[in-house]
Residue, then its C-alpha position, 0 to 999 in steps of 0.5 A: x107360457x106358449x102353445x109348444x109348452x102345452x103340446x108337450x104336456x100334452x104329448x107326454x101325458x099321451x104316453x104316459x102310463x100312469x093315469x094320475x100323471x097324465x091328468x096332471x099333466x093334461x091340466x098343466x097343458x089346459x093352463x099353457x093353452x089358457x095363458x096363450x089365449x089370455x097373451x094373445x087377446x091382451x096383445x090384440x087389445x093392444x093393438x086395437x087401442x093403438x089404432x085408436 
């Protein structure tokens, strides 16, 4: 789950020929990009509720 994980979908899907492989591996991207997101609010939470 990283952001250079969904660059990389998102790079192949780019240069991919075949239409049904390229969403599939848009919707893989959109799903790192939200897990990055989501690891990031749950850390900055964290730190928030540490700092009281």
């Amino acid at each position: 789950m990283s952001l250079s994980s969904a660059k990389n979908f998102a790079l192949r899907a780019a240069k991919s020929q075949d239409h049904a492989e390229a969403v599939e591996l848009l919707s893989k991207a959109i799903l790192e990009l939200a897990s990055s997101i989501e690891a990031t609010d749950a850390k900055l939470k964290q730190i928030k509720k540490a700092k009281g």
